[in-house]
PDB file of N, CA, C, O and CB in Angstrom:
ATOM      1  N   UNK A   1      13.847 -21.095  -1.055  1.00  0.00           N
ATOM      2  CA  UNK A   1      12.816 -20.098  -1.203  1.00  0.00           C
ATOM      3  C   UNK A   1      11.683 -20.703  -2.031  1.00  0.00           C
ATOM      4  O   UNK A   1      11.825 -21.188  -3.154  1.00  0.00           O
ATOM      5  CB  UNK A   1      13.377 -18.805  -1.862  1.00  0.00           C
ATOM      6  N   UNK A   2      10.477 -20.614  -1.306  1.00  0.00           N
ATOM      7  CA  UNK A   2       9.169 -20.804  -1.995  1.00  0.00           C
ATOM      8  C   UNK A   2       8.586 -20.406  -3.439  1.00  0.00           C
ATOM      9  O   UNK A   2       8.670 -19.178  -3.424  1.00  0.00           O
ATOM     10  CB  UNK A   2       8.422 -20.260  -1.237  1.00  0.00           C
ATOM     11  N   UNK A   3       8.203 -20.668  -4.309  1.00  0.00           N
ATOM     12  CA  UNK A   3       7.592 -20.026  -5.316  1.00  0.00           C
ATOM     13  C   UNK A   3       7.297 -18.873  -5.198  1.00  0.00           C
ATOM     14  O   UNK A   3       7.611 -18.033  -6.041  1.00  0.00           O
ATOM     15  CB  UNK A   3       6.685 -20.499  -5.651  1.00  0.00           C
ATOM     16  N   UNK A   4       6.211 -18.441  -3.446  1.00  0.00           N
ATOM     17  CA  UNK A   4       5.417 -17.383  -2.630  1.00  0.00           C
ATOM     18  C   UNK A   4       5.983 -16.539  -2.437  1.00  0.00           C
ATOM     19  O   UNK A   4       5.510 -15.405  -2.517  1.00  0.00           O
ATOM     20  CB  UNK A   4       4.944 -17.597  -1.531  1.00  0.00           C
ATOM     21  N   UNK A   5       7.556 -16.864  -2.020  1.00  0.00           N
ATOM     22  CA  UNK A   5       8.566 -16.022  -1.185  1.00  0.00           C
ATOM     23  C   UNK A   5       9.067 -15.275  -1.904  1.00  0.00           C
ATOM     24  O   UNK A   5       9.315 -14.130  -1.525  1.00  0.00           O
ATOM     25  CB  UNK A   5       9.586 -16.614  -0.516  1.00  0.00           C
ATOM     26  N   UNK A   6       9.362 -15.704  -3.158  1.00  0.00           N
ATOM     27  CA  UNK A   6      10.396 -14.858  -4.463  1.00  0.00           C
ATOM     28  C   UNK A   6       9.917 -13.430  -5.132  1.00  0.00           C
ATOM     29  O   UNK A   6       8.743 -13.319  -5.482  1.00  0.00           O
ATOM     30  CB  UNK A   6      10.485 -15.916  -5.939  1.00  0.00           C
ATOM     31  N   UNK A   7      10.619 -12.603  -5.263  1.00  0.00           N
ATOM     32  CA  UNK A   7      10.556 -11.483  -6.289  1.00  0.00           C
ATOM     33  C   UNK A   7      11.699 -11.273  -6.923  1.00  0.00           C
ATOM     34  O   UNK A   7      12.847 -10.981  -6.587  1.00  0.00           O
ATOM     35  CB  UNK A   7      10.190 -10.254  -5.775  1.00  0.00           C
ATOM     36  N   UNK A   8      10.748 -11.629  -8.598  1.00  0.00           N
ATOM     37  CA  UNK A   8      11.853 -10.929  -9.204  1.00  0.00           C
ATOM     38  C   UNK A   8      11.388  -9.876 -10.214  1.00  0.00           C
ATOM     39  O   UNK A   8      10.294  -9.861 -10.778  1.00  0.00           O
ATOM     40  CB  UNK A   8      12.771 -11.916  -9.870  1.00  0.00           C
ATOM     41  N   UNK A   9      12.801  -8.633 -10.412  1.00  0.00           N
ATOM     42  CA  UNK A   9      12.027  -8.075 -11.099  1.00  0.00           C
ATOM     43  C   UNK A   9      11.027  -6.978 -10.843  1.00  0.00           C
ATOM     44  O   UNK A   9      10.403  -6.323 -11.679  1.00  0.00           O
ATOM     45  CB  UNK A   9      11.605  -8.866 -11.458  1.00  0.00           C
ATOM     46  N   UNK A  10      10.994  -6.905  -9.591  1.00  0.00           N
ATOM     47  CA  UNK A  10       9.637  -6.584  -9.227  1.00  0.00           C
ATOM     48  C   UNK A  10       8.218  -7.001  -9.355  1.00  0.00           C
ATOM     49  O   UNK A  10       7.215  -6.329  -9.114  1.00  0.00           O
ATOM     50  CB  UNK A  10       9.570  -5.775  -9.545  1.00  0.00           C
ATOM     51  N   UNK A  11       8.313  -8.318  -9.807  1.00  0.00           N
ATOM     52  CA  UNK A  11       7.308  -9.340  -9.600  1.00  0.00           C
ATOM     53  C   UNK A  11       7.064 -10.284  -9.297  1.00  0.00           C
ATOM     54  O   UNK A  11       7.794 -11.123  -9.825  1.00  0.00           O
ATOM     55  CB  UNK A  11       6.935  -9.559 -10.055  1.00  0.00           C
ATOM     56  N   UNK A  12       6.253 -10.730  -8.567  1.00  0.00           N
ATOM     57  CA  UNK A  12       5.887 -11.828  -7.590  1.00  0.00           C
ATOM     58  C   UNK A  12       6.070 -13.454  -8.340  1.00  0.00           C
ATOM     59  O   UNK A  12       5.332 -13.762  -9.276  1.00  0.00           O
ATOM     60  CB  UNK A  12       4.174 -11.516  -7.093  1.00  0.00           C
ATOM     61  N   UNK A  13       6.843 -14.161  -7.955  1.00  0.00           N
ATOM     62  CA  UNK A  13       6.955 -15.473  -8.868  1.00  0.00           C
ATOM     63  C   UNK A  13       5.726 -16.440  -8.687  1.00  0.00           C
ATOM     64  O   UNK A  13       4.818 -16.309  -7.866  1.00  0.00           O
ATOM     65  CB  UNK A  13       8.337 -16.338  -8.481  1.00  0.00           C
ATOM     66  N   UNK A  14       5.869 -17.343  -9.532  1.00  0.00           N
ATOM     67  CA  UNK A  14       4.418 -18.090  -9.327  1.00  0.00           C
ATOM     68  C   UNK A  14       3.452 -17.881  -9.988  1.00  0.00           C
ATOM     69  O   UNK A  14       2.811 -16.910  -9.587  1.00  0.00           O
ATOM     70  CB  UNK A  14       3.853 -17.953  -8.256  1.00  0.00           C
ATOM     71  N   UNK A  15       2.843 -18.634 -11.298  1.00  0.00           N
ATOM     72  CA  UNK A  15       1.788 -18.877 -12.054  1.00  0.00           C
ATOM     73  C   UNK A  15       0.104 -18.926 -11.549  1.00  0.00           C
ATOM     74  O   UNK A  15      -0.849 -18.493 -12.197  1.00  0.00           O
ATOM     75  CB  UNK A  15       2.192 -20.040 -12.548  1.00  0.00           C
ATOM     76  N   UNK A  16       0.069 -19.539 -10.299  1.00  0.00           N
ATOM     77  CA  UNK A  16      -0.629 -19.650  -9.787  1.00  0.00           C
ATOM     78  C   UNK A  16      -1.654 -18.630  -8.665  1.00  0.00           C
ATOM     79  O   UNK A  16      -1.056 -17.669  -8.181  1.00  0.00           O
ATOM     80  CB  UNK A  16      -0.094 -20.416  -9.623  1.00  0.00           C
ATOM     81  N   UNK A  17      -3.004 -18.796  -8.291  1.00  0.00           N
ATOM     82  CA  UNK A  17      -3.384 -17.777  -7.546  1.00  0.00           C
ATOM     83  C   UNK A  17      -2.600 -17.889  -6.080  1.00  0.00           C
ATOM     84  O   UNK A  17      -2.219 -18.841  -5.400  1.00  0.00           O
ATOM     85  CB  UNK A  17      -4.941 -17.802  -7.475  1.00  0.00           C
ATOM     86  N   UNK A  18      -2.542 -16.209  -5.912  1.00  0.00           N
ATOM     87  CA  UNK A  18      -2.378 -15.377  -4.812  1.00  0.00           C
ATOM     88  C   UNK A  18      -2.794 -15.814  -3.286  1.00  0.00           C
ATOM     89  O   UNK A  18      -3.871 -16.410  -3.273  1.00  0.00           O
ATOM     90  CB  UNK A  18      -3.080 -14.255  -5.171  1.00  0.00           C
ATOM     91  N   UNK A  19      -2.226 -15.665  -2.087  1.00  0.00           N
ATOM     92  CA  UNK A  19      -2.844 -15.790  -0.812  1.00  0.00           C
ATOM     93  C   UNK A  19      -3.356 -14.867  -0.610  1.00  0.00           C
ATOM     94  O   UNK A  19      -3.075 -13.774  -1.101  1.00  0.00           O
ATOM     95  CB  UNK A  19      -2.217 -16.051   0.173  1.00  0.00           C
ATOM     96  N   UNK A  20      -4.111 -15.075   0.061  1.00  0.00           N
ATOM     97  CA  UNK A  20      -4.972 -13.909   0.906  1.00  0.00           C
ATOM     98  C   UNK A  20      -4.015 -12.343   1.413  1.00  0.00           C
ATOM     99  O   UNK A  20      -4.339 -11.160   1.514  1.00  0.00           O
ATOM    100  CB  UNK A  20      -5.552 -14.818   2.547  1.00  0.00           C
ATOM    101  N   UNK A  21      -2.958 -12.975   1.599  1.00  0.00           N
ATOM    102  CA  UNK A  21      -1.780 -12.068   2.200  1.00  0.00           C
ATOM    103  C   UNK A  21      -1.181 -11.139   1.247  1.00  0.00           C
ATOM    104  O   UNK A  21      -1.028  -9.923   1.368  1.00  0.00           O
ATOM    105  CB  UNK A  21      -0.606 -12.919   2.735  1.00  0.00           C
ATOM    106  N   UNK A  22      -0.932 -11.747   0.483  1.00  0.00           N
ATOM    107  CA  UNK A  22      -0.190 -11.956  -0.963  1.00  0.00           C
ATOM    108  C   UNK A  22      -1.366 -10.735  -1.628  1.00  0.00           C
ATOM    109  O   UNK A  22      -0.849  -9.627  -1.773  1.00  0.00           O
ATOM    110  CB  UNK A  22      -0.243 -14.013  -1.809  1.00  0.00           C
ATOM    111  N   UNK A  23      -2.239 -10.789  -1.867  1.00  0.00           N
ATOM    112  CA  UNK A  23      -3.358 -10.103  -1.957  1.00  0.00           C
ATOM    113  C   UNK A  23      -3.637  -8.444  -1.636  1.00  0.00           C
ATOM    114  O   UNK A  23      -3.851  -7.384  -2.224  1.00  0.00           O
ATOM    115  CB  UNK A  23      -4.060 -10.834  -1.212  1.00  0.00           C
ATOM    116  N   UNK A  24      -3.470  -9.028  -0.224  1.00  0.00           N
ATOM    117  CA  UNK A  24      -3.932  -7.582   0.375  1.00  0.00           C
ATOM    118  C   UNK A  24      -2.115  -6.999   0.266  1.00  0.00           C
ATOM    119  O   UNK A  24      -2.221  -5.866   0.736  1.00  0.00           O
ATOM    120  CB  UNK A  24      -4.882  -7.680   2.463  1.00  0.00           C
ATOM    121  N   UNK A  25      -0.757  -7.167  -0.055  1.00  0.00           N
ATOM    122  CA  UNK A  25       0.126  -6.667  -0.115  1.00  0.00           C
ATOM    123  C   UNK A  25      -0.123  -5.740  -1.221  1.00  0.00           C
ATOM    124  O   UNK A  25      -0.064  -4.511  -1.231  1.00  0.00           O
ATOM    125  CB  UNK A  25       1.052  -7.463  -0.102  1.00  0.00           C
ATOM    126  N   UNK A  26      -0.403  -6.545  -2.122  1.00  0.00           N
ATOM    127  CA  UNK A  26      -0.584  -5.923  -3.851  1.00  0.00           C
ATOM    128  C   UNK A  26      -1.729  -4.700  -3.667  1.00  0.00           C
ATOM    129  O   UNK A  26      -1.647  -3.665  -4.329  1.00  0.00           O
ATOM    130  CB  UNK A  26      -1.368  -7.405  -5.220  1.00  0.00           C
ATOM    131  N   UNK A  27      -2.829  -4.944  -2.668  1.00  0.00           N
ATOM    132  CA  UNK A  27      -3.835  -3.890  -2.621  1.00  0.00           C
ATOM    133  C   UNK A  27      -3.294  -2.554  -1.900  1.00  0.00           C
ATOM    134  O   UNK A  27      -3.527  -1.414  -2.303  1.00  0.00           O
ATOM    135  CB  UNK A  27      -5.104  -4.452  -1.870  1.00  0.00           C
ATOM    136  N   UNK A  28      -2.451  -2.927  -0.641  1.00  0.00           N
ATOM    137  CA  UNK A  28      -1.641  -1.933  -0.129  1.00  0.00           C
ATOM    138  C   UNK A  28      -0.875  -1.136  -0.940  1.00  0.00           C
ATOM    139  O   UNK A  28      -0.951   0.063  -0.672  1.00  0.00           O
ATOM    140  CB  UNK A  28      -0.888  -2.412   0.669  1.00  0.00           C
ATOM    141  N   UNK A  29       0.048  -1.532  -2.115  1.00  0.00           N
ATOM    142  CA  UNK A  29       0.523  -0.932  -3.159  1.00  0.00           C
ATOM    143  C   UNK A  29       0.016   0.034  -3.823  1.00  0.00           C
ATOM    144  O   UNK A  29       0.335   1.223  -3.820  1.00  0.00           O
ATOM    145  CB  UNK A  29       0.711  -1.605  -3.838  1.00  0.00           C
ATOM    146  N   UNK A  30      -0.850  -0.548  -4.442  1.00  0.00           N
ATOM    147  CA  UNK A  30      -2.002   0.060  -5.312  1.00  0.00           C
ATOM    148  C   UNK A  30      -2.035   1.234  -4.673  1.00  0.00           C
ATOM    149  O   UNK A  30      -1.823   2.214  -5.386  1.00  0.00           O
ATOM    150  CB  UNK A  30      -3.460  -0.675  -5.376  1.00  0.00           C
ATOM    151  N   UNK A  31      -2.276   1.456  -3.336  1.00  0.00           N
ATOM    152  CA  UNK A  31      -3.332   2.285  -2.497  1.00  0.00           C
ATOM    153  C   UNK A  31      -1.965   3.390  -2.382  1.00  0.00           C
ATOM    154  O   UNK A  31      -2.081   4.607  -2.238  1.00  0.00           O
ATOM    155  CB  UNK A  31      -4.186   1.420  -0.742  1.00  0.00           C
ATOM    156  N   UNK A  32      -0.796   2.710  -2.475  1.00  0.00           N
ATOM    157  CA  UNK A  32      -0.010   3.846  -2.227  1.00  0.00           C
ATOM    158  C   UNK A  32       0.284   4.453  -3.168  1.00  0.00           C
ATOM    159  O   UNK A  32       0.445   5.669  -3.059  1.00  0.00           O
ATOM    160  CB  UNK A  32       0.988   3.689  -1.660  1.00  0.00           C
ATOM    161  N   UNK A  33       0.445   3.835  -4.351  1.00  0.00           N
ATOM    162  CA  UNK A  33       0.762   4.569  -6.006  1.00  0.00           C
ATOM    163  C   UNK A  33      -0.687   5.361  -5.972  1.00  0.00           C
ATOM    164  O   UNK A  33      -0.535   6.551  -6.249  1.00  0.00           O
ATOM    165  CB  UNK A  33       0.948   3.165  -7.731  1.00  0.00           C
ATOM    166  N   UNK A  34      -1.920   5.028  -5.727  1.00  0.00           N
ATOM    167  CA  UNK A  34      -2.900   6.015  -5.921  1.00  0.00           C
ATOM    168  C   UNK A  34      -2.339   7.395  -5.479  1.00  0.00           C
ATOM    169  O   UNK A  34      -2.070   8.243  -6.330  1.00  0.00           O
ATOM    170  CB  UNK A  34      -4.171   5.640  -5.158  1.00  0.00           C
ATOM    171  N   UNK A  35      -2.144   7.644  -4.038  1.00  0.00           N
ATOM    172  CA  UNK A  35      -1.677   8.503  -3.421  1.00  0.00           C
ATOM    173  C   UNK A  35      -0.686   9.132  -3.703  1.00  0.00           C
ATOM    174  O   UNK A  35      -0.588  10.269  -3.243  1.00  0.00           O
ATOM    175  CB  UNK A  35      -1.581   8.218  -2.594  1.00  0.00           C
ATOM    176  N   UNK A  36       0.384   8.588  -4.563  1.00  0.00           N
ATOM    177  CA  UNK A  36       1.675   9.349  -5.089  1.00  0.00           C
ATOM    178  C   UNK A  36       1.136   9.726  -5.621  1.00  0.00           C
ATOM    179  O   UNK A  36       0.860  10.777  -5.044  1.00  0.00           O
ATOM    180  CB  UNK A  36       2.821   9.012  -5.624  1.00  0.00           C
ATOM    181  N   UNK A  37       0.156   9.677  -7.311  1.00  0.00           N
ATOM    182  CA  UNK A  37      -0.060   9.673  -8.085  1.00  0.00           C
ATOM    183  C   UNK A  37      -1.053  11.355  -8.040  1.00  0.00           C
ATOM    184  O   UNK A  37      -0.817  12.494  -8.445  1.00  0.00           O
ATOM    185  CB  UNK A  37      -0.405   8.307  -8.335  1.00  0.00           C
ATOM    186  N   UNK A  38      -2.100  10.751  -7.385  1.00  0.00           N
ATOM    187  CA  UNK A  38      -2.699  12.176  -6.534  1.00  0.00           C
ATOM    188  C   UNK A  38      -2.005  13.522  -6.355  1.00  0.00           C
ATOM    189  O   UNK A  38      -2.384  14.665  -6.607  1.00  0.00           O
ATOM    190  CB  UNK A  38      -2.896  11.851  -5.102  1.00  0.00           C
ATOM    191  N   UNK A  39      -0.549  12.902  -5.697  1.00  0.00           N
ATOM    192  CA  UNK A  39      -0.044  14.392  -5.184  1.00  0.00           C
ATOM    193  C   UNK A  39       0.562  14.950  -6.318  1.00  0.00           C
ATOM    194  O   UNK A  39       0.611  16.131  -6.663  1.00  0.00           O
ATOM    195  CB  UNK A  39       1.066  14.421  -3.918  1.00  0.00           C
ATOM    196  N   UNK A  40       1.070  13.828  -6.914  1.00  0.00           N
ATOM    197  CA  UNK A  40       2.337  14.325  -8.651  1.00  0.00           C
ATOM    198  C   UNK A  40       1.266  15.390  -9.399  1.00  0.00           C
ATOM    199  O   UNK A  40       0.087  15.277  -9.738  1.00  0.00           O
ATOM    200  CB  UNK A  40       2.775  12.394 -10.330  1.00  0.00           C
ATOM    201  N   UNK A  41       2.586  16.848  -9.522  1.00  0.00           N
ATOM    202  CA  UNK A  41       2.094  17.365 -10.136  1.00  0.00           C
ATOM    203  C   UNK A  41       1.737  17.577 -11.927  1.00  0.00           C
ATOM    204  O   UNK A  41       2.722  17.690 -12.657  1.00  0.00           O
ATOM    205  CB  UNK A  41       2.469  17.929  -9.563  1.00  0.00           C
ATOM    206  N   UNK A  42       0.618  17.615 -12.439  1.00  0.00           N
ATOM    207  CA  UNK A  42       0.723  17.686 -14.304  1.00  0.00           C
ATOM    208  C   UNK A  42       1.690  17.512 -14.878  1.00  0.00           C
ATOM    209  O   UNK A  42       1.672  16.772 -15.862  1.00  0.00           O
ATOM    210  CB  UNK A  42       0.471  18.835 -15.002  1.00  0.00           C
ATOM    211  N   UNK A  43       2.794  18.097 -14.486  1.00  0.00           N
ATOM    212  CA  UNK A  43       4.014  18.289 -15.417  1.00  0.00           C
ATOM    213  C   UNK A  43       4.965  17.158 -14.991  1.00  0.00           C
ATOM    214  O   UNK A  43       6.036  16.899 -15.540  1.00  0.00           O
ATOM    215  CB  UNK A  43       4.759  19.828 -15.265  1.00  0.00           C
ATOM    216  N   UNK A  44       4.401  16.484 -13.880  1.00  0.00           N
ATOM    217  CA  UNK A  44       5.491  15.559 -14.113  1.00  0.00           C
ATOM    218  C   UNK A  44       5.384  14.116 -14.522  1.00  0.00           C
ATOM    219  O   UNK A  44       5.371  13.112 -13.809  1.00  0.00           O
ATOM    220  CB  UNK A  44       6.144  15.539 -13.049  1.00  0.00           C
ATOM    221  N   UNK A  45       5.309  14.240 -15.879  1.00  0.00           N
ATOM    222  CA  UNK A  45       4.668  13.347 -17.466  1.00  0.00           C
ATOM    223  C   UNK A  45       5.243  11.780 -16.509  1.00  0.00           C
ATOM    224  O   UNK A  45       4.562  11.018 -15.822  1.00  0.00           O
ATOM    225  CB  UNK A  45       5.942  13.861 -19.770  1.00  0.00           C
ATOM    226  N   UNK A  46       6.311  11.751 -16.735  1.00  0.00           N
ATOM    227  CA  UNK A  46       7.049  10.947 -16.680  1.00  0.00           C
ATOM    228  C   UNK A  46       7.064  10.046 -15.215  1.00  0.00           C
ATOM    229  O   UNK A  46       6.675   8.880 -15.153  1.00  0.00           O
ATOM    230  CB  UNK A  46       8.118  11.607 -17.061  1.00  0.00           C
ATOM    231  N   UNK A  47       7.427  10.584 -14.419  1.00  0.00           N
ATOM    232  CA  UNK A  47       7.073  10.266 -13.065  1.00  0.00           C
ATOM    233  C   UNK A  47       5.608   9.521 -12.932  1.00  0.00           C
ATOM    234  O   UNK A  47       5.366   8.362 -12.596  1.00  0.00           O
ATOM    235  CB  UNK A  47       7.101  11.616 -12.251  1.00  0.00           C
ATOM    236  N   UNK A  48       4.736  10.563 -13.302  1.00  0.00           N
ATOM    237  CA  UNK A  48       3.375   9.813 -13.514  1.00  0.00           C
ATOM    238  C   UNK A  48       2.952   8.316 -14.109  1.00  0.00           C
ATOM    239  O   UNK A  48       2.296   7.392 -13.629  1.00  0.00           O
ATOM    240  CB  UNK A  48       2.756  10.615 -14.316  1.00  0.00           C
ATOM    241  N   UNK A  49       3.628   8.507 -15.367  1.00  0.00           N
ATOM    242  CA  UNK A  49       3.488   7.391 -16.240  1.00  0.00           C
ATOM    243  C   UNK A  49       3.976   6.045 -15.632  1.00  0.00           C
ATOM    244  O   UNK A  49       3.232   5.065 -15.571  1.00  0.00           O
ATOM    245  CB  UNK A  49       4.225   7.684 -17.493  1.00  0.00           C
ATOM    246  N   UNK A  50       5.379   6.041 -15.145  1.00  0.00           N
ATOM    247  CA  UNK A  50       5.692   5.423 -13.950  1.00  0.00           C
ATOM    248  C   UNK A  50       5.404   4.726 -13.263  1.00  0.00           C
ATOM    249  O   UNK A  50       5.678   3.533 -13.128  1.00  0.00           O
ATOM    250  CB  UNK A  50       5.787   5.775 -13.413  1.00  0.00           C
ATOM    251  N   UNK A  51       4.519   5.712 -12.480  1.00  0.00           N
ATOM    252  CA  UNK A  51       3.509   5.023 -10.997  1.00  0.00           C
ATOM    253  C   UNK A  51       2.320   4.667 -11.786  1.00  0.00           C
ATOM    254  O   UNK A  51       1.672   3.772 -11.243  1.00  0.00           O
ATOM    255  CB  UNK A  51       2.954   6.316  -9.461  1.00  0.00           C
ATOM    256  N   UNK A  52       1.849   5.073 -12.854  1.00  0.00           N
ATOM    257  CA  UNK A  52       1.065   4.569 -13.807  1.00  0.00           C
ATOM    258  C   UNK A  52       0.886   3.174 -14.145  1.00  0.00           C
ATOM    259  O   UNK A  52      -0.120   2.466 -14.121  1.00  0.00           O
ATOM    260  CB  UNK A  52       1.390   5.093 -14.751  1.00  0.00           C
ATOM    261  N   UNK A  53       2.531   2.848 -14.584  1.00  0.00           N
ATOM    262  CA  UNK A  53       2.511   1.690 -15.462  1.00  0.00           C
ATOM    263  C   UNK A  53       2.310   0.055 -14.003  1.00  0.00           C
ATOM    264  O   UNK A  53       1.620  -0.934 -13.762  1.00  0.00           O
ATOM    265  CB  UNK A  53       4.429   1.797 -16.632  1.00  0.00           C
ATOM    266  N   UNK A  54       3.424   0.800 -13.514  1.00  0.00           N
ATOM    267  CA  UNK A  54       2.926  -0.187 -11.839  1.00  0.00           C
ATOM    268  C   UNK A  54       2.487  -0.699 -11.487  1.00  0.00           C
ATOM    269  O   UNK A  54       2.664  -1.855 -11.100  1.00  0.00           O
ATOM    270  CB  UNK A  54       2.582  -0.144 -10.974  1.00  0.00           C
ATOM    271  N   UNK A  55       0.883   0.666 -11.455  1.00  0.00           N
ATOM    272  CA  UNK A  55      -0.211   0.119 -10.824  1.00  0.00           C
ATOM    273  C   UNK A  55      -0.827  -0.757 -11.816  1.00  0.00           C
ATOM    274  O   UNK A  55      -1.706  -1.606 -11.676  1.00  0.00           O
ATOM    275  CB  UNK A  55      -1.139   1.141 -10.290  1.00  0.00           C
ATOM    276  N   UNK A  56      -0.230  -0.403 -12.772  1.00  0.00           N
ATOM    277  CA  UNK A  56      -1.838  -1.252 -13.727  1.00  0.00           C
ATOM    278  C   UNK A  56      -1.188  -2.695 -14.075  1.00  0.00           C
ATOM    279  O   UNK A  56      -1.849  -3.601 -14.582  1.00  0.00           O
ATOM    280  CB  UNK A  56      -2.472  -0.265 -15.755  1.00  0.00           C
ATOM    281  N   UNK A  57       0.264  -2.809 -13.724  1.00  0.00           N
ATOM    282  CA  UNK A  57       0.931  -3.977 -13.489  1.00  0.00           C
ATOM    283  C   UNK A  57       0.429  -4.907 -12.301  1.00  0.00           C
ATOM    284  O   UNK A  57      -0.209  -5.920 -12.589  1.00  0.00           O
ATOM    285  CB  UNK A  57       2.264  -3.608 -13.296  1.00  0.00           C
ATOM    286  N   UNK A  58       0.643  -4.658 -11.244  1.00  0.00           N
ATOM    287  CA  UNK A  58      -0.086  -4.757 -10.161  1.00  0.00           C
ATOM    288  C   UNK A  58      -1.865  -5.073 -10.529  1.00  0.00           C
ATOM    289  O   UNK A  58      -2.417  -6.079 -10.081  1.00  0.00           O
ATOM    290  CB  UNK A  58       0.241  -3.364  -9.380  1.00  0.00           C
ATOM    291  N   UNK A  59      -2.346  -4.403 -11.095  1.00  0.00           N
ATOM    292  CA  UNK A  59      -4.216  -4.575 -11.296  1.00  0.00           C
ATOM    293  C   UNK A  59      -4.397  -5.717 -12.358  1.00  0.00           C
ATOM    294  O   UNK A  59      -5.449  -6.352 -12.429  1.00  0.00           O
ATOM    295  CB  UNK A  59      -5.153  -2.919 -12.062  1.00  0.00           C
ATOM    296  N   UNK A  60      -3.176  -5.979 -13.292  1.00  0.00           N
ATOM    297  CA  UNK A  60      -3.248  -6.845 -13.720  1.00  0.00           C
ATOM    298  C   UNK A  60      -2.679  -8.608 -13.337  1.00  0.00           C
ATOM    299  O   UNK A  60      -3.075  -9.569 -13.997  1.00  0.00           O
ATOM    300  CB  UNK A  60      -2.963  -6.257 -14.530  1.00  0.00           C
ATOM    301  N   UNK A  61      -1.883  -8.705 -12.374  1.00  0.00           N
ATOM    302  CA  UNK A  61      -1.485  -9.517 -11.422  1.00  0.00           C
ATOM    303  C   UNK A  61      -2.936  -9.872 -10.655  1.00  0.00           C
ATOM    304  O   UNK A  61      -3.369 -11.021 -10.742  1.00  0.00           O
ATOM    305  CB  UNK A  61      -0.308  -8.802 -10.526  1.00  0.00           C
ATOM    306  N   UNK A  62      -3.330  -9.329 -10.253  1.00  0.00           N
ATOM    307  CA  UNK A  62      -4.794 -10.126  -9.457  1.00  0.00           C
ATOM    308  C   UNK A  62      -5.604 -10.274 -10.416  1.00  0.00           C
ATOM    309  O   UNK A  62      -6.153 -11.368 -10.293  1.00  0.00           O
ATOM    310  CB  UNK A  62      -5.701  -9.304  -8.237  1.00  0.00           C
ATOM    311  N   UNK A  63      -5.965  -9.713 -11.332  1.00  0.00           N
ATOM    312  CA  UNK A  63      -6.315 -10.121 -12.595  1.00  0.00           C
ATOM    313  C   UNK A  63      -5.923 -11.493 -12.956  1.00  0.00           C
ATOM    314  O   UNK A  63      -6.973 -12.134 -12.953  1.00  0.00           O
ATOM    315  CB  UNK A  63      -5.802  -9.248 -13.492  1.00  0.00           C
ATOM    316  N   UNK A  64      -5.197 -12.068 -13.184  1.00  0.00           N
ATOM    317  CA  UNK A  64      -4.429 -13.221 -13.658  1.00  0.00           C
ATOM    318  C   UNK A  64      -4.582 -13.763 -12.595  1.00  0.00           C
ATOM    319  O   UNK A  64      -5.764 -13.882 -12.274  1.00  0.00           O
ATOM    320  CB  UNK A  64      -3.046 -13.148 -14.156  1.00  0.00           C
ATOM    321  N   UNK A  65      -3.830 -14.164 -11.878  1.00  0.00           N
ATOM    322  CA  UNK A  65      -3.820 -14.571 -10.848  1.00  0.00           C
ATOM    323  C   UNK A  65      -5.085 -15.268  -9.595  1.00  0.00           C
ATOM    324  O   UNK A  65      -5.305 -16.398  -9.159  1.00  0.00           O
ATOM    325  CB  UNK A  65      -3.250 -13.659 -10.636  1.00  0.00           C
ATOM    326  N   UNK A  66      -5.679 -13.931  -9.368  1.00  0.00           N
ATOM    327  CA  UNK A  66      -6.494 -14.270  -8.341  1.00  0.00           C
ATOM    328  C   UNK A  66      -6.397 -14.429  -7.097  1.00  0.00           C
ATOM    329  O   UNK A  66      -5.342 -14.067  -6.576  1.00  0.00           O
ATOM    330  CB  UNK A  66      -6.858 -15.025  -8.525  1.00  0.00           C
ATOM    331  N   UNK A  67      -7.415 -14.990  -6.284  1.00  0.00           N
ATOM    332  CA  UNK A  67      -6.823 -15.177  -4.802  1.00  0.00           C
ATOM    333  C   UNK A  67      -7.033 -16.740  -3.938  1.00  0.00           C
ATOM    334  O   UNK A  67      -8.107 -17.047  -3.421  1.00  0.00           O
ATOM    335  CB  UNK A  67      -7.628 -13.958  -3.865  1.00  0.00           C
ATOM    336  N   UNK A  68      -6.140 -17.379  -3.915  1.00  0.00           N
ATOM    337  CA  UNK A  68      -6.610 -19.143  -3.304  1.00  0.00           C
ATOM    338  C   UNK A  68      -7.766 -18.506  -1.851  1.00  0.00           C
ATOM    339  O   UNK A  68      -7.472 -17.491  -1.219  1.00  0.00           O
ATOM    340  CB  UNK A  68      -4.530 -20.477  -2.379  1.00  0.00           C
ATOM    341  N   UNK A  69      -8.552 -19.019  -1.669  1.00  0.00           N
ATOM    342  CA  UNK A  69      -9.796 -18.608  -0.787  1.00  0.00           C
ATOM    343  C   UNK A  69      -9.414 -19.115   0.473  1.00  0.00           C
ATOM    344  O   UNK A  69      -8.905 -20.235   0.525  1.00  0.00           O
ATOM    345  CB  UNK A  69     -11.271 -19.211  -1.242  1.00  0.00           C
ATOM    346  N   UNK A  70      -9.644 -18.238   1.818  1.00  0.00           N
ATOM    347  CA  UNK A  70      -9.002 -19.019   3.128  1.00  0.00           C
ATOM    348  C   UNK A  70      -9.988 -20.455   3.831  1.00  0.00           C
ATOM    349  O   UNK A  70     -11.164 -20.761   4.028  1.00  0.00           O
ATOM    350  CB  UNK A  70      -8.879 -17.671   4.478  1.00  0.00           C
ATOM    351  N   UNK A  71      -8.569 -21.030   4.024  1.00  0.00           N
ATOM    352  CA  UNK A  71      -9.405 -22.464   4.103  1.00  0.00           C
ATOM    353  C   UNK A  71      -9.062 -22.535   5.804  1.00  0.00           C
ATOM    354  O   UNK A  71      -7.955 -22.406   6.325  1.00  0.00           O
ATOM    355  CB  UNK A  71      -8.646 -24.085   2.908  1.00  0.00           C
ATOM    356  N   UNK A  72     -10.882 -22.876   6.743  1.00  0.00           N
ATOM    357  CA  UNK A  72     -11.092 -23.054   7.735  1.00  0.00           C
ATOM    358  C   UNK A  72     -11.198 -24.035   8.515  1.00  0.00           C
ATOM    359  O   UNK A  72     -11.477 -23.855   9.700  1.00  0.00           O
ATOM    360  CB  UNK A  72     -11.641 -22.659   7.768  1.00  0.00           C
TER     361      UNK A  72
END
């Protein structure tokens, strides 16, 4: 298994920037915790915080990371 290929943890292995692929997976995520997040109602603190902590796990991964640029 690749550096690329691995999760652990729930996080993507590898120091290095992101593929293009790799990329738009993490953006797909995002897009879906938005949407949980949306529907969760006030009271549910916890749940929220959750899909909270995730995403901003995730926002901080391309953060760091970045994206290797597609080569033509």
């Amino acid at each position: 298994m690749t550096e690329r290929q691995g999760v652990v943890d729930g996080q993507r292995r590898g120091g290095g920037a992101m593929t293009i692929q790799e990329y738009y997976l993490v953006q797909s995520e995002i897009a879906a915790l938005n949407g949980i997040i949306m529907r969760l109602p006030e009271s549910s603190i916890i749940e929220r915080m959750s899909f909270e902590a995730r995403k901003e796990s995730l926002e901080e991964e391309i953060a760091s990371r970045g994206v290797v640029p597609l080569e033509v």
